[in-house]
CHARMM-style PDB file with segment names, atoms N, HN, CA, C and O in Angstrom:
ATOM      1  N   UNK     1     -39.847-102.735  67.019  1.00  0.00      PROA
ATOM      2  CA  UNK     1     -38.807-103.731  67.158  1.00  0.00      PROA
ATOM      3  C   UNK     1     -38.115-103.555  68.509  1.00  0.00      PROA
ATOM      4  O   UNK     1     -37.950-102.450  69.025  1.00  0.00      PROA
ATOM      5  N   UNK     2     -37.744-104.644  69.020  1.00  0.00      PROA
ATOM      6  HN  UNK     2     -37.878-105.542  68.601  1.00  0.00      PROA
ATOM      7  CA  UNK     2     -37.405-104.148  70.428  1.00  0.00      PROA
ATOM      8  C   UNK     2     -36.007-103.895  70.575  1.00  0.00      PROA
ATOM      9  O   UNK     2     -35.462-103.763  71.671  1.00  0.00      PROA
ATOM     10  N   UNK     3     -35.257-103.809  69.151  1.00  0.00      PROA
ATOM     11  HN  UNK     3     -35.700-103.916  68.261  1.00  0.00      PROA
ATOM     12  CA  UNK     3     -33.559-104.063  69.329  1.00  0.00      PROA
ATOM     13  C   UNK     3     -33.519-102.767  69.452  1.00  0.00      PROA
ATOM     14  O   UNK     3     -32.465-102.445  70.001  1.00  0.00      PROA
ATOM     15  N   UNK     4     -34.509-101.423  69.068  1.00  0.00      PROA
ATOM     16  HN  UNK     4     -35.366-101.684  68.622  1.00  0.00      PROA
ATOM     17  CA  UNK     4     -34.093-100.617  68.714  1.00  0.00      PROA
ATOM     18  C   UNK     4     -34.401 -99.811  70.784  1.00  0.00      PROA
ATOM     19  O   UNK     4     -33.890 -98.816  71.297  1.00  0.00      PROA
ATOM     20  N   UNK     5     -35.086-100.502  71.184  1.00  0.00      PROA
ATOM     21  HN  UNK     5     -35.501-101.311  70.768  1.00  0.00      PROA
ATOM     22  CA  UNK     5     -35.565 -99.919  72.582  1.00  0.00      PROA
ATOM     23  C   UNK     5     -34.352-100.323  73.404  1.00  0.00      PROA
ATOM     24  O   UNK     5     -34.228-101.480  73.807  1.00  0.00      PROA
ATOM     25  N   UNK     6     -33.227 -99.131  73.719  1.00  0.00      PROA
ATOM     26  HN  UNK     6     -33.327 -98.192  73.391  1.00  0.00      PROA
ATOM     27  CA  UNK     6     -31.703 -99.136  74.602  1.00  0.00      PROA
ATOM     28  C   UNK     6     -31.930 -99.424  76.256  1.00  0.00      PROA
ATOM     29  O   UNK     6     -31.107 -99.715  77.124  1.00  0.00      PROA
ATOM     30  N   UNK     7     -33.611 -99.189  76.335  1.00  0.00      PROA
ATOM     31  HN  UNK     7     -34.280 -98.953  75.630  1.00  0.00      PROA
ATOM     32  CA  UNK     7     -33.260 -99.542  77.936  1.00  0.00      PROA
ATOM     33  C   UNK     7     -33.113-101.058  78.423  1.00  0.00      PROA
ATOM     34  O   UNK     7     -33.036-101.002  79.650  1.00  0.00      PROA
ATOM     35  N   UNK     8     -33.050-102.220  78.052  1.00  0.00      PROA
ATOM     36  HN  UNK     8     -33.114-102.265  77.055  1.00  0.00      PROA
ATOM     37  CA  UNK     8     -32.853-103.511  78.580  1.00  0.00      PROA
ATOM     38  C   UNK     8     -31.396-103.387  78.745  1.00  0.00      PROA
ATOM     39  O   UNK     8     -30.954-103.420  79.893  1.00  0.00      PROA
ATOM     40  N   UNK     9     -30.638-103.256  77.812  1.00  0.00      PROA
ATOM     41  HN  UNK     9     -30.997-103.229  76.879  1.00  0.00      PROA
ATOM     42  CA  UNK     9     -29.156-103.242  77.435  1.00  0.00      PROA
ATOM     43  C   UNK     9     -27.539-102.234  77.921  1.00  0.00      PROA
ATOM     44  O   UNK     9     -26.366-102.309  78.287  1.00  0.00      PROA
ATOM     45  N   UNK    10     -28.691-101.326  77.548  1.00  0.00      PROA
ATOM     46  HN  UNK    10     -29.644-101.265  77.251  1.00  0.00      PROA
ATOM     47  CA  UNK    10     -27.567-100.062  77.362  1.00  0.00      PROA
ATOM     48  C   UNK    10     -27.266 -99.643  78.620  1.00  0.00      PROA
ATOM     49  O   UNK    10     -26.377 -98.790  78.622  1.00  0.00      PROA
ATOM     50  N   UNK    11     -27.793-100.011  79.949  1.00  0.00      PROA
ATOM     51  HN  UNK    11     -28.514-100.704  79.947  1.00  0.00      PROA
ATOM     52  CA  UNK    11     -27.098 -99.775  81.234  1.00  0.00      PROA
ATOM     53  C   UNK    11     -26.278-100.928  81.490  1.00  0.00      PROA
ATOM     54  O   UNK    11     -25.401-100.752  82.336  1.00  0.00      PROA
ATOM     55  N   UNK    12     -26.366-102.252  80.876  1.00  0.00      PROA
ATOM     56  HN  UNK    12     -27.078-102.395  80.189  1.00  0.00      PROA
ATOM     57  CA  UNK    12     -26.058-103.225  81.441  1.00  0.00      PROA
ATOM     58  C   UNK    12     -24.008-103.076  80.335  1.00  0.00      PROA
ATOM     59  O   UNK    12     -22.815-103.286  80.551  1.00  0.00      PROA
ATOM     60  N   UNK    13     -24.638-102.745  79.581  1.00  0.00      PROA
ATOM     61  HN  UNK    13     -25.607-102.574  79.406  1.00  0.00      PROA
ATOM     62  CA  UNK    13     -23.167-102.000  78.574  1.00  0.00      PROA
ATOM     63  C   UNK    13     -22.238-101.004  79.286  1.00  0.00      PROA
ATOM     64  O   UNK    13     -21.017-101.015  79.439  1.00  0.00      PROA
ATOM     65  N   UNK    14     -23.217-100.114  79.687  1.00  0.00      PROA
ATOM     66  HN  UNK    14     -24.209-100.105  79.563  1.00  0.00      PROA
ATOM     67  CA  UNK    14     -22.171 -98.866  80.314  1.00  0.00      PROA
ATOM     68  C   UNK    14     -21.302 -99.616  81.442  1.00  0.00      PROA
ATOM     69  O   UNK    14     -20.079 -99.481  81.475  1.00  0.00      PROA
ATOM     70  N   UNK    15     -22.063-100.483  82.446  1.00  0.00      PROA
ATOM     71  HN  UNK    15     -23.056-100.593  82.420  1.00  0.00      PROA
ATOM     72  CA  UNK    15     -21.840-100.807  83.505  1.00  0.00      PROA
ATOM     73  C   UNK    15     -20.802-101.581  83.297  1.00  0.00      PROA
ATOM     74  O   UNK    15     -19.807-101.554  84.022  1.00  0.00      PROA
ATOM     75  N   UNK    16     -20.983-102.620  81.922  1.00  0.00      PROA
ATOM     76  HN  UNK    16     -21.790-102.642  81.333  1.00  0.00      PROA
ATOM     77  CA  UNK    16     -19.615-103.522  81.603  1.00  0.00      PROA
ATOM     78  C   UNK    16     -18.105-102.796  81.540  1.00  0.00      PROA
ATOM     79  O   UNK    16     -17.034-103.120  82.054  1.00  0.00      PROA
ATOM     80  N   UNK    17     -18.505-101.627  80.648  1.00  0.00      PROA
ATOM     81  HN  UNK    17     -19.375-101.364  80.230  1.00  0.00      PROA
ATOM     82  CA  UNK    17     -17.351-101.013  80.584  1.00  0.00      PROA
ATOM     83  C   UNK    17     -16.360-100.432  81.087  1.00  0.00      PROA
ATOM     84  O   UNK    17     -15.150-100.413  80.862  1.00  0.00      PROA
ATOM     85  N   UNK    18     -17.400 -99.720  82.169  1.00  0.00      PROA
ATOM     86  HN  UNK    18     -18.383 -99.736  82.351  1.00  0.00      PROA
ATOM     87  CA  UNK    18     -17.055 -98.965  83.342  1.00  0.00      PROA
ATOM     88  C   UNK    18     -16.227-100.421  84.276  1.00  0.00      PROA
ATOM     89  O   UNK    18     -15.107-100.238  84.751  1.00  0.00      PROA
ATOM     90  N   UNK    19     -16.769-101.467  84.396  1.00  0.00      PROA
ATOM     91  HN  UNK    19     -17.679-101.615  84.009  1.00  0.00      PROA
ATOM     92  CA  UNK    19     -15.437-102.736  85.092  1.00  0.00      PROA
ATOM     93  C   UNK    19     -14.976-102.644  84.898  1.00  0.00      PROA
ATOM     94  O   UNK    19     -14.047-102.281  85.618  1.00  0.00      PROA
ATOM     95  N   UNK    20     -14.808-102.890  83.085  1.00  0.00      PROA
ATOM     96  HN  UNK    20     -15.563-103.185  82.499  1.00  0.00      PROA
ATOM     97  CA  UNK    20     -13.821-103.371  82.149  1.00  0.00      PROA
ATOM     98  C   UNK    20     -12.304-102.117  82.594  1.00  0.00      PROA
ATOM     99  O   UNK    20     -11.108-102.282  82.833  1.00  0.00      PROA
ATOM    100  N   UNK    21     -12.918-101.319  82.540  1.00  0.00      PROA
ATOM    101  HN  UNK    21     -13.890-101.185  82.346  1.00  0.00      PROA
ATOM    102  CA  UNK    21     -12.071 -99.951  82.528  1.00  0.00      PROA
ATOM    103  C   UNK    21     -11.325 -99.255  83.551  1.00  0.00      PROA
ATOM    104  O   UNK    21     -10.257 -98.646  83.481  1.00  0.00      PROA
ATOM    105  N   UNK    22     -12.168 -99.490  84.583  1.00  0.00      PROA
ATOM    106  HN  UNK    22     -13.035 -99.984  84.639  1.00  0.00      PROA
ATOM    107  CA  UNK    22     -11.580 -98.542  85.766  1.00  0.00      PROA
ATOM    108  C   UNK    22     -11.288 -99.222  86.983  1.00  0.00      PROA
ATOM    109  O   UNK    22     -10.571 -98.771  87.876  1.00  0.00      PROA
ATOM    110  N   UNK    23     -12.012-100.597  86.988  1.00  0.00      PROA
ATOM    111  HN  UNK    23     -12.594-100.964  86.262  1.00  0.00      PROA
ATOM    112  CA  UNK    23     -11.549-101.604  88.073  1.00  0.00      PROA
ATOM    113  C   UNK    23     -10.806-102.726  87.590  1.00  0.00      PROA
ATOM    114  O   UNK    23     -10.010-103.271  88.355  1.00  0.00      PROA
ATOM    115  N   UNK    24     -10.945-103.107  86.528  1.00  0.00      PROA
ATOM    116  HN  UNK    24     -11.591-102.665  85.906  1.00  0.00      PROA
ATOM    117  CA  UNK    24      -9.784-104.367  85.966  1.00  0.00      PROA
ATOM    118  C   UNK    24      -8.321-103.865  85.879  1.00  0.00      PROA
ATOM    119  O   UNK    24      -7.500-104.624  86.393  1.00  0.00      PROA
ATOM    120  N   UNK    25      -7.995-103.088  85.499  1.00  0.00      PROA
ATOM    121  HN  UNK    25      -8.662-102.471  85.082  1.00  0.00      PROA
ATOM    122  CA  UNK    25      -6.719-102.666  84.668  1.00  0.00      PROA
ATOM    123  C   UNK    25      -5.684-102.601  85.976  1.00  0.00      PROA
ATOM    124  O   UNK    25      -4.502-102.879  85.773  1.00  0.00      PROA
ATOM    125  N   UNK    26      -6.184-102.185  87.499  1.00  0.00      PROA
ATOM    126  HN  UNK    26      -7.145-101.959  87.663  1.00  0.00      PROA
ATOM    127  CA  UNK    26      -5.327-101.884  88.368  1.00  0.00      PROA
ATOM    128  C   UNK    26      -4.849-103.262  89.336  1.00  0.00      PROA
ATOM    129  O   UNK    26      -3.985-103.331  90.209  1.00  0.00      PROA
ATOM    130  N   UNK    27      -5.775-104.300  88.802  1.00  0.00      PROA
ATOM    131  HN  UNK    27      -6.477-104.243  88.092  1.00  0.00      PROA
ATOM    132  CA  UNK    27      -5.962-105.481  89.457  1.00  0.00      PROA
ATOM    133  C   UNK    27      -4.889-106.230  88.360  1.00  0.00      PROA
ATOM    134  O   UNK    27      -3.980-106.954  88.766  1.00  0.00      PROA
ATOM    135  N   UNK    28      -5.062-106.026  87.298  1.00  0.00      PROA
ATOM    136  HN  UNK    28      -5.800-105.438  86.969  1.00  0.00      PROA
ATOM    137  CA  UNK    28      -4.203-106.851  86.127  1.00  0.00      PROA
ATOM    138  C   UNK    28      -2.674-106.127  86.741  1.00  0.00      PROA
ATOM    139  O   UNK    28      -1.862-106.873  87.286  1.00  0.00      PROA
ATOM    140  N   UNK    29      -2.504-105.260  86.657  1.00  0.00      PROA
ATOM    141  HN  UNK    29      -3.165-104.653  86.214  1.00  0.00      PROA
ATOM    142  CA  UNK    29      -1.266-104.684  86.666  1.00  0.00      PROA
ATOM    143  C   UNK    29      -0.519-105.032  88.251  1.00  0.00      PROA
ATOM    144  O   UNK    29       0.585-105.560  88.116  1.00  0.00      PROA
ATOM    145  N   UNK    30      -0.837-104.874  89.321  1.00  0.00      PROA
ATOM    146  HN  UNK    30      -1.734-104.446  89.430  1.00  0.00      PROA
ATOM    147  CA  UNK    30      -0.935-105.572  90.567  1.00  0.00      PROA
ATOM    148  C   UNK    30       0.115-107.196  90.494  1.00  0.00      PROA
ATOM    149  O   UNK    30       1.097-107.597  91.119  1.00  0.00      PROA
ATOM    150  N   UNK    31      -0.823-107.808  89.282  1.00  0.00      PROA
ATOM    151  HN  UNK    31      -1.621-107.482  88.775  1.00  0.00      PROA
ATOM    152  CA  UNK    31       0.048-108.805  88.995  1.00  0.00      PROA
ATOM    153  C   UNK    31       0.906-109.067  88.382  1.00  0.00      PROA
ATOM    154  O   UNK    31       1.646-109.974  88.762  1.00  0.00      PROA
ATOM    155  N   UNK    32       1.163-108.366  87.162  1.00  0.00      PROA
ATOM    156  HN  UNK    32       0.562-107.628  86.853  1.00  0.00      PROA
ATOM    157  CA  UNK    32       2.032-108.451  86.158  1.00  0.00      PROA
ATOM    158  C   UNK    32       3.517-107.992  86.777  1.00  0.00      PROA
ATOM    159  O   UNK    32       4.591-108.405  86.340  1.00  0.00      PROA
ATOM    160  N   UNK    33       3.331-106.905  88.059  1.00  0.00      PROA
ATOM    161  HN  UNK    33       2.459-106.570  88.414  1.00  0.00      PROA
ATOM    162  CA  UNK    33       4.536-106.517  88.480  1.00  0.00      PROA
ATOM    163  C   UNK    33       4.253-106.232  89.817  1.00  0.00      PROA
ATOM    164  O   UNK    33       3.938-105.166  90.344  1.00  0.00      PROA
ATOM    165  N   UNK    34       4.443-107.543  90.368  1.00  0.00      PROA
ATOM    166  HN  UNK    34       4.699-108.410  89.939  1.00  0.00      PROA
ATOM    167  CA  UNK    34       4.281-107.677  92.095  1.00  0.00      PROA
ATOM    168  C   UNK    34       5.436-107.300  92.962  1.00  0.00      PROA
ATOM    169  O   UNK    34       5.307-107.344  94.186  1.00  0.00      PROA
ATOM    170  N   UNK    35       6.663-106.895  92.352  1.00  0.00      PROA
ATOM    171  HN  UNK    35       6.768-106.858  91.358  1.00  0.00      PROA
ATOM    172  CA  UNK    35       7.872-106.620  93.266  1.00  0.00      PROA
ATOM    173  C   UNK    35       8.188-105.524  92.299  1.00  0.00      PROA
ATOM    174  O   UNK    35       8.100-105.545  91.071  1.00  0.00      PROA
ATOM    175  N   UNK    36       8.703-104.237  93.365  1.00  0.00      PROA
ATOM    176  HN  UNK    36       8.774-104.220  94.363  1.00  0.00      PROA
ATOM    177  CA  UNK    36       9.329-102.484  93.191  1.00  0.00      PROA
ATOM    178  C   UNK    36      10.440-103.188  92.551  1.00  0.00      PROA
ATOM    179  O   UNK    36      10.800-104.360  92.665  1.00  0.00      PROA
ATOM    180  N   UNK    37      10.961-102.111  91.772  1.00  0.00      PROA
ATOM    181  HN  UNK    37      10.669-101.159  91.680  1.00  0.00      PROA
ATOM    182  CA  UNK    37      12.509-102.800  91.174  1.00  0.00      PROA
ATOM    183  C   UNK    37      13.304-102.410  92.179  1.00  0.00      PROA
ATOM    184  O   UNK    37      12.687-101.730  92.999  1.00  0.00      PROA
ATOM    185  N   UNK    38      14.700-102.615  92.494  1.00  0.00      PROA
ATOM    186  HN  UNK    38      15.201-103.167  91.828  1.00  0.00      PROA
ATOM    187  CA  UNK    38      15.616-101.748  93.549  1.00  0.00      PROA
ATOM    188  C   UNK    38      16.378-102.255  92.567  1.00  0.00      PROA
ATOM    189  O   UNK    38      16.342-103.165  91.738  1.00  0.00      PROA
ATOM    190  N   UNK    39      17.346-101.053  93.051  1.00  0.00      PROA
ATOM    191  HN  UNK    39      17.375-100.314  93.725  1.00  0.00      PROA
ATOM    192  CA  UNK    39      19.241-101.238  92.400  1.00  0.00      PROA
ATOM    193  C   UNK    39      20.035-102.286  92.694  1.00  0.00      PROA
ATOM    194  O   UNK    39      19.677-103.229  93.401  1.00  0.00      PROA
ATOM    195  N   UNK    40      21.223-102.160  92.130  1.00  0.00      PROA
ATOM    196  HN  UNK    40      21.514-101.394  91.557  1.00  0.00      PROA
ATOM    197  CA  UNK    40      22.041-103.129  92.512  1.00  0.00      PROA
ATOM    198  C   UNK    40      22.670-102.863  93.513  1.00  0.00      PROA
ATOM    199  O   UNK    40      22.311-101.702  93.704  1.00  0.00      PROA
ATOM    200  N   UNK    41      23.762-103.244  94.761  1.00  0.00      PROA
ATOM    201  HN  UNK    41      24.055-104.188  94.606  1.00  0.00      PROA
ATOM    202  CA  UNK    41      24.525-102.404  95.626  1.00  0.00      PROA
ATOM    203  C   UNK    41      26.260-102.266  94.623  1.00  0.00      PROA
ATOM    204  O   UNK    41      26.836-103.227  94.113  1.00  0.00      PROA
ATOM    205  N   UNK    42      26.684-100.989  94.598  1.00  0.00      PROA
ATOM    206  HN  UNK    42      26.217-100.208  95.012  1.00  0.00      PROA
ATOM    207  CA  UNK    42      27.826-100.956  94.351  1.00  0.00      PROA
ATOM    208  C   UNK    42      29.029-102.230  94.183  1.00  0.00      PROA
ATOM    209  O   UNK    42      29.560-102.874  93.278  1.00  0.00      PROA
ATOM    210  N   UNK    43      29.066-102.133  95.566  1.00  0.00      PROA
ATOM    211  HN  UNK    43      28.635-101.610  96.301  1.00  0.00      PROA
ATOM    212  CA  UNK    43      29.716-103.307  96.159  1.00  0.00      PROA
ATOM    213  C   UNK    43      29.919-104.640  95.218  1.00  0.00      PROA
ATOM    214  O   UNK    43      28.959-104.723  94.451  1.00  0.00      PROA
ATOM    215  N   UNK    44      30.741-105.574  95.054  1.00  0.00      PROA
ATOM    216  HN  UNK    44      31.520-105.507  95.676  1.00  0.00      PROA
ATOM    217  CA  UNK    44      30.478-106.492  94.126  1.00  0.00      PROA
ATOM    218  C   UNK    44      30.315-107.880  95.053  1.00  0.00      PROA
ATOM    219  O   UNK    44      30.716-107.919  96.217  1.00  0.00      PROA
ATOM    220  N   UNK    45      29.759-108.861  94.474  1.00  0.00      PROA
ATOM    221  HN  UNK    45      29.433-108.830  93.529  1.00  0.00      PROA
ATOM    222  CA  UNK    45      29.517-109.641  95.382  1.00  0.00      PROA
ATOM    223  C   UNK    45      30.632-110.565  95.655  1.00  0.00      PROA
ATOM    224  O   UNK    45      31.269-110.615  94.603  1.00  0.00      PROA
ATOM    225  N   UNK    46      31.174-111.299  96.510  1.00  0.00      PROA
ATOM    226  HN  UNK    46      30.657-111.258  97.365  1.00  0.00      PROA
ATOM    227  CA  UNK    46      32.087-112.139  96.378  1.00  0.00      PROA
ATOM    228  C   UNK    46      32.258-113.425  95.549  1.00  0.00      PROA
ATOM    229  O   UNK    46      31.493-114.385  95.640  1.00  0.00      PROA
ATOM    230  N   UNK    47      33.336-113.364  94.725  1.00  0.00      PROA
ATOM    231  HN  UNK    47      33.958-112.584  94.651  1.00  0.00      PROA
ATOM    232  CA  UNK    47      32.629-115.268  94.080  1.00  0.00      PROA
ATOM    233  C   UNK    47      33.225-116.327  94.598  1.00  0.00      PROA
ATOM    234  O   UNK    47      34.440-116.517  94.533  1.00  0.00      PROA
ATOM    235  N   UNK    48      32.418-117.073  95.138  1.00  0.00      PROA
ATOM    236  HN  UNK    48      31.431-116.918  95.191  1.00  0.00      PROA
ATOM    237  CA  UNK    48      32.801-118.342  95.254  1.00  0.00      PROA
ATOM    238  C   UNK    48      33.010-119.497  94.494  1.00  0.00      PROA
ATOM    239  O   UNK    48      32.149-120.368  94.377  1.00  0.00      PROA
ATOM    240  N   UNK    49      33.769-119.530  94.136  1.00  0.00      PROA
ATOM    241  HN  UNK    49      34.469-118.822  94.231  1.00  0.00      PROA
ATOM    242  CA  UNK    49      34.373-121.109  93.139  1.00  0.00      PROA
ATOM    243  C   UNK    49      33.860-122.324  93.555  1.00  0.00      PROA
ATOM    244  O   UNK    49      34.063-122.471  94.760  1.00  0.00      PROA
ATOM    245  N   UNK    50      33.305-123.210  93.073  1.00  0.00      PROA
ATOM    246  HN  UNK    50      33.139-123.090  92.094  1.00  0.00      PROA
ATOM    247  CA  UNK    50      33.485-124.677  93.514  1.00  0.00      PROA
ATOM    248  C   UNK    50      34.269-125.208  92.633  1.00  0.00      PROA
ATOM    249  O   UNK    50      34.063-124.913  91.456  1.00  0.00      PROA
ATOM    250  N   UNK    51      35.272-126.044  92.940  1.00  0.00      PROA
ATOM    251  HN  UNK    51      35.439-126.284  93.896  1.00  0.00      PROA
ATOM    252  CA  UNK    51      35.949-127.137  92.178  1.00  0.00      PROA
ATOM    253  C   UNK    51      35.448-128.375  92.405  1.00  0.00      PROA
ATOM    254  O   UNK    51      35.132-128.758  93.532  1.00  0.00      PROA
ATOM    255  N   UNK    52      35.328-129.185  91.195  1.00  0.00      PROA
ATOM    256  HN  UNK    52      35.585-128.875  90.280  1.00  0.00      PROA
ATOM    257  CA  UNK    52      34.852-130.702  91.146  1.00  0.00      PROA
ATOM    258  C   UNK    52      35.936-131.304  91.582  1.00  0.00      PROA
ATOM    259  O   UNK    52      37.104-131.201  91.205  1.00  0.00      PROA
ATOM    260  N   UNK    53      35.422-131.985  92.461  1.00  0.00      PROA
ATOM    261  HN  UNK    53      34.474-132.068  92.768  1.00  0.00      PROA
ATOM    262  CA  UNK    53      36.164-133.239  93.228  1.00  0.00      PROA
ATOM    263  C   UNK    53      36.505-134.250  92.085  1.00  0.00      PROA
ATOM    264  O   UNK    53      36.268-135.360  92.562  1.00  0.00      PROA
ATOM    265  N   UNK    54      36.972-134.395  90.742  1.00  0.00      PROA
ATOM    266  HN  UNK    54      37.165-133.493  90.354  1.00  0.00      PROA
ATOM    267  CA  UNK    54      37.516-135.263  89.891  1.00  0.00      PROA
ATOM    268  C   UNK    54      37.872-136.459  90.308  1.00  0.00      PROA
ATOM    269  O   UNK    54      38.714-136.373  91.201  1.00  0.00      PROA
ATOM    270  N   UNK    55      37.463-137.993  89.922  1.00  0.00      PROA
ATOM    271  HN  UNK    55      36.778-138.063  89.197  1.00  0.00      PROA
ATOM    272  CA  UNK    55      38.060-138.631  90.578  1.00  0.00      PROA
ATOM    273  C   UNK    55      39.204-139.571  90.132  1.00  0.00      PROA
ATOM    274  OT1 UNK    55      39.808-140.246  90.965  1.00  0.00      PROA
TER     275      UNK     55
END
């Protein structure tokens, strides 16, 4: 039976996995978090009000 003969397959498996595994995951992640976090500055920011011109 030829399902039982691993050489057509079973490199083409390892090889999937080995993508799947060690080159996808750093490429996914890359995107998921494209900007370092930084802090806030102490400092507070100034607020600026707008008032509606009511008429």
């Amino acid at each position: 039976m030829p399902q039982l003969n691993p050489a057509p397959w079973f490199t083409l498996m390892i090889f999937s996995w080995l993508v799947l595994l060690i080159i996808i995951p750093p490429k996914v992640t890359a995107h998921v978090f494209p900007n370092t976090l930084t802090t806030q500055n102490a400092l507070a920011h100034p607020k600026n009000t707008w008032t509606w011109p009511w008429p």
